[in-house]
VOGU-3710 file (C-alpha; in Angstrom, 3 decimals, decimal comma):
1> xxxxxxxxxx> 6,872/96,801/-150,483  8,289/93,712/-152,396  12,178/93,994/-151,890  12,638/90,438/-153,859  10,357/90,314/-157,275  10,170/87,609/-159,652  7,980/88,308/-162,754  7,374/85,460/-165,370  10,880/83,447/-164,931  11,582/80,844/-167,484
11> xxxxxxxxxx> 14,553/78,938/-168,465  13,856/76,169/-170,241  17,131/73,374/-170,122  14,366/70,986/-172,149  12,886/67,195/-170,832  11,157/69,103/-168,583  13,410/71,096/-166,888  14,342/74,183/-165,489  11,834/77,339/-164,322  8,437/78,225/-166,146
21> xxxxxxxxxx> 6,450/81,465/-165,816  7,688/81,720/-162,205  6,434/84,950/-160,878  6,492/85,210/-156,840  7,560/88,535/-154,423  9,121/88,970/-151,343  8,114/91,617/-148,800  10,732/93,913/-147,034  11,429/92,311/-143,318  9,506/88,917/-145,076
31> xxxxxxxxxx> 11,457/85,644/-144,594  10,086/83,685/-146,976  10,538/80,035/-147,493  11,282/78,473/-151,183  9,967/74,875/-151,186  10,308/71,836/-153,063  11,520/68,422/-154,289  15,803/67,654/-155,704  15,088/69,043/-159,093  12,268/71,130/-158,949
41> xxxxxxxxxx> 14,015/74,573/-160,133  15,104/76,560/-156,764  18,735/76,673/-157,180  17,820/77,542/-161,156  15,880/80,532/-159,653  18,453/81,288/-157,220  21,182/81,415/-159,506  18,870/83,788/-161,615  18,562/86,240/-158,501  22,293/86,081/-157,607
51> xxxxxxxxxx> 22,916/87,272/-161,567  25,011/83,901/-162,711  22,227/83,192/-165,049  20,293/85,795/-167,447  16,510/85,068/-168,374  15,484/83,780/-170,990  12,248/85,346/-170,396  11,070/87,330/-167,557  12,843/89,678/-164,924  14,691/89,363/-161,559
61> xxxxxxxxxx> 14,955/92,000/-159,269  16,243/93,031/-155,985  15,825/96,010/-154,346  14,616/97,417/-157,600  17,476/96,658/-159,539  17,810/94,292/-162,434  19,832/91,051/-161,148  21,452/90,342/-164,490  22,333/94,339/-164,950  23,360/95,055/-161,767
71> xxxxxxxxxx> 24,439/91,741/-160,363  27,814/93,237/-159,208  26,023/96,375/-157,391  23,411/93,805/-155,722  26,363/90,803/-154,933  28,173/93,344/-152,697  25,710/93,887/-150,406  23,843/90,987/-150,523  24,507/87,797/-147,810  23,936/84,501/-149,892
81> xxxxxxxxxx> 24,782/80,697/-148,773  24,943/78,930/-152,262  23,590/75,295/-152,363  26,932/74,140/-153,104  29,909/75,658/-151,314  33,201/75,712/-153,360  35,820/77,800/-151,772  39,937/78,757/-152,844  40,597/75,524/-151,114  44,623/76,572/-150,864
91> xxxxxxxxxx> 43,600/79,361/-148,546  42,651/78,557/-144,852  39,510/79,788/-143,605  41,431/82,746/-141,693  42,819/84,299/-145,223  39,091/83,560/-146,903  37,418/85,420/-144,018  40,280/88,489/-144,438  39,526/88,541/-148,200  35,688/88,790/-148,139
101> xxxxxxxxxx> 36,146/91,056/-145,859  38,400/93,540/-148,226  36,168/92,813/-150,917  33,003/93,826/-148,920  35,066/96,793/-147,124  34,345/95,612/-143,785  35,697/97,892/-140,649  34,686/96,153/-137,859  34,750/93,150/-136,683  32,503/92,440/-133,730
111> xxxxxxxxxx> 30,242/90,655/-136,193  32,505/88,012/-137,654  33,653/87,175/-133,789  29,963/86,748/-132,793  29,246/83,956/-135,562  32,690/82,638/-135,477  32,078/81,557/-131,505  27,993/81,171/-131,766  29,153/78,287/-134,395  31,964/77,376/-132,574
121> xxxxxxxxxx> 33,896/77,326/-136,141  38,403/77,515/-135,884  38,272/79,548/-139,266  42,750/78,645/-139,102  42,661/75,440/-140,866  42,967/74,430/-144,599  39,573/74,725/-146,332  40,592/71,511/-148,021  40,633/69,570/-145,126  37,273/70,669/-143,587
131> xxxxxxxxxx> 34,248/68,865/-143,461  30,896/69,672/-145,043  29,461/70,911/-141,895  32,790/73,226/-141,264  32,413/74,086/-144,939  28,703/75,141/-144,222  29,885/77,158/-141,108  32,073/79,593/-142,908  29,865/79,842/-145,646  27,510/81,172/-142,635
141> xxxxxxxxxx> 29,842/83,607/-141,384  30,894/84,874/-144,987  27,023/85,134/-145,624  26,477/86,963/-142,699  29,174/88,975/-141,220  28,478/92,280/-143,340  25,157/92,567/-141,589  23,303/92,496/-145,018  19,582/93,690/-145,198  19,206/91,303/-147,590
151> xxxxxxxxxx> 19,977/87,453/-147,619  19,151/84,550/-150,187  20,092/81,170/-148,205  19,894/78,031/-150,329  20,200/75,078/-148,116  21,691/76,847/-145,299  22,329/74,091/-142,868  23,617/71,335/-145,858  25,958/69,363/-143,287  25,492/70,736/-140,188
161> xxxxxxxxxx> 24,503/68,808/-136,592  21,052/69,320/-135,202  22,946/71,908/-132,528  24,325/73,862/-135,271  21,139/73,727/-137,240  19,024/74,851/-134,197  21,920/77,528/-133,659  21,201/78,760/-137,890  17,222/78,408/-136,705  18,116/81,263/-133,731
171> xxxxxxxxxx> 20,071/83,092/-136,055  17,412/83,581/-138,600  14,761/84,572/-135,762  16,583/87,561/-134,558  17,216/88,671/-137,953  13,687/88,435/-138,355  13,012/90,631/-135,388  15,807/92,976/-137,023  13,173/93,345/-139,787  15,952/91,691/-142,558
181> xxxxxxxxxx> 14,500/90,271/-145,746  15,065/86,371/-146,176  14,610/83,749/-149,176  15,423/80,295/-147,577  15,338/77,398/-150,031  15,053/74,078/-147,263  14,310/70,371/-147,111  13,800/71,047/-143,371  9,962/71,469/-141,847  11,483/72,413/-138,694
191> xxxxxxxxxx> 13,609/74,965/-140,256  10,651/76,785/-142,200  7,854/75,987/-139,534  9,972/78,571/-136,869  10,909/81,163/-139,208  9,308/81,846/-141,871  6,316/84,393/-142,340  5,237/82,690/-145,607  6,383/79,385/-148,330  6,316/79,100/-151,786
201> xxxxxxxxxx> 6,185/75,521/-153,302  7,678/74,392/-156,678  7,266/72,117/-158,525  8,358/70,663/-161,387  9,992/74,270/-162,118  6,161/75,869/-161,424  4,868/77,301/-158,850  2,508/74,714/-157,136  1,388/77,270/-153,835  2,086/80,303/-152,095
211> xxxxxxxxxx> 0,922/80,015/-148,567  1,187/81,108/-144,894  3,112/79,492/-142,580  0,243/78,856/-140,337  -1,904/77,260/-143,416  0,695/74,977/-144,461  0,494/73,660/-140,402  -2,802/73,321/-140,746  -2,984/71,225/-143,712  -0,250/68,716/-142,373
221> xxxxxxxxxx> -1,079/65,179/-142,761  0,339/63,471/-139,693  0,945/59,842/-139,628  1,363/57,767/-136,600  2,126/54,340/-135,699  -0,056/52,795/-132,846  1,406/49,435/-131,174  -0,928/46,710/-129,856  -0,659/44,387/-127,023  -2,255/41,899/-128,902
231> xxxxxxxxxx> -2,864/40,875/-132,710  -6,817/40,858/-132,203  -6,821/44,545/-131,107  -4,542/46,129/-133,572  -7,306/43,736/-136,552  -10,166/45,274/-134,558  -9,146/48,943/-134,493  -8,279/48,902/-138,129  -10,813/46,977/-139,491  -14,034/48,665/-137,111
241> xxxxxxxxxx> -12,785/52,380/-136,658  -13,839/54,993/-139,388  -9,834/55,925/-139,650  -7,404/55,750/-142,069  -5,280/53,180/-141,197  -2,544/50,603/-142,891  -1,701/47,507/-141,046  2,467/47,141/-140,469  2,463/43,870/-138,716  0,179/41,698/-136,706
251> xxxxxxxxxx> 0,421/44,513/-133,684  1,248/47,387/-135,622  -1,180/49,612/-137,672  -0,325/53,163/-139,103  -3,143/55,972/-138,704  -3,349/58,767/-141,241  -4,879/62,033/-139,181  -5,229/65,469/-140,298  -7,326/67,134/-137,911  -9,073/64,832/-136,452
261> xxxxxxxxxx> -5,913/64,263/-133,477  -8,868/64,076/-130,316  -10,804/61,833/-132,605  -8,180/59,170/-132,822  -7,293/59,625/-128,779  -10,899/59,004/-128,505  -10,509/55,835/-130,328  -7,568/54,548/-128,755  -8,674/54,572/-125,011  -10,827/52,048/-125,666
271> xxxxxxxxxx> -8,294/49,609/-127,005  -4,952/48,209/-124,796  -2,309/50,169/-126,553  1,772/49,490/-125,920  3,471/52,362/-127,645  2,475/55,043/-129,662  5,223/57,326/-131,961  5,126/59,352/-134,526  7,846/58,933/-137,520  9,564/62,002/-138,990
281> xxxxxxxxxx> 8,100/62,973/-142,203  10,647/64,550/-145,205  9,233/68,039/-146,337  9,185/66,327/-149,539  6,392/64,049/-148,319  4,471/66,682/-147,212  4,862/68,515/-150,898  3,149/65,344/-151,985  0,140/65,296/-149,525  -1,168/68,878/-149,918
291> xxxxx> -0,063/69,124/-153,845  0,677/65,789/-155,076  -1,638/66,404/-157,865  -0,742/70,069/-158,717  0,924/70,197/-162,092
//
């Protein structure tokens, strides 16, 4: 049953952009991952689904109800991490906590304690003077602290350290295993590789793929960069093998695999290789290997 529904979204802001004829679902218990380049339309459909922008064509919906309609109904139960956090900056995080909490009617507490020390966030400080990543951390707790069935993440770990952001990753697992629904707009691979079920890739404010997890892994191009003792080698191996290969330097030449991994190990035993690594790729790379030409 599709708890998230997107039929035919278009908002047109002209030159190109905004969202056209977007139409993708979410499942209940589904964390799905919403993919793409700076500018390709996910905070426009966010915004859409969170009821701060009304269609100009096409529906939003969540749990069945109407997001422009019933934003208010759908707000109050709902967690969400905007893209861009902007809180009462004269309050300290204490009184913001206290105040979402009235709003939402919370009774207990045990929740907000649990994130508060699993992100090791002070909430008594001015929100003025906090950084992004202490920003990002209340914007966790607020998003999560009402135990919502329901959360729409965009950019959830904006700011934060890779402890914090591996913290966010465990966080979003056991939810998962709690059988919540999750949209998760990311730049991170990492991120969407260990949580979510399925992605959805836009582009240029249309959707360029809707695909398993496990099928985006196996399309990965991988790239890495093979260092030779000596200038002759690294000229022989990329001028003789039947690889794709780019020379760097005199000793250094980049190999383009996909799934040919034992192939290139192959190769490379029979050449005296120094060092061997593998440079992190953006997810926005990767957009532009397996859809590049998708319009």
């Amino acid at each position: 049953m599709s708890v998230i529904e997107i039929q035919n979204l278009t908002r047109d802001y002209g030159d190109g952009r905004g969202v056209f004829d977007l139409s993708f679902s979410v499942e209940n218990g589904e964390v799905f991952g919403f993919l793409g380049p700076n500018g390709a339309g996910k905070t426009t459909t966010i915004r859409h689904l969170m009821g701060f922008l009304q269609p100009k064509s096409g529906t939003c919906s969540i749990g069945g109800l109407d997001c422009w309609r019933h934003s208010a109904a759908i707000q109050k139960k709902l967690g969400y991490i905007p893209g861009e956090i902007n809180f009462f900056d004269d309050m300290t995080g204490t009184d913001f906590l206290e105040f979402v909490e009235k709003y939402r009617d919370i009774k207990f507490h045990n929740r907000k304690k649990e994130l508060l020390d699993r992100f090791e966030f002070d909430p008594r400080g001015k929100l003025k003077k906090m950084s992004k990543g202490m920003k990002q951390k209340a914007g966790i707790v607020v998003a999560f602290m009402h135990d919502p069935d329901v959360l729409i993440l965009d950019e959830p770990t904006s700011g934060l350290d890779p402890l914090m952001q591996n913290r966010f990753i465990e966080l979003v697992i056991e939810e998962k295993t709690r059988g919540k629904t999750i949209l998760m707009s990311s730049h991170m691979f990492e991120e969407v590789e260990r949580t979510c079920h399925r992605v959805g890739i836009i582009r240029d404010g249309k959707l360029a793929a809707v695909d398993s997890v496990d099928a985006l892994k196996a399309a990965q191009v991988k790239k890495y960069v093979i260092t030779f003792e000596n200038s002759q080698a690294a000229k022989n191996f990329a001028n003789k093998e039947n690889l794709q290969t780019e020379v760097l330097t005199n000793h250094r030449v980049v190999v383009t695999v996909r799934n040919n991994i034992q192939e290139l190990i192959a190769v490379m035993n029979r050449y005296p290789v120094a060092n061997l690594s593998a440079p992190t790729q953006s997810l926005e790379e990767i957009f532009m290997q397996y859809y590049g030409g998708a319009q």
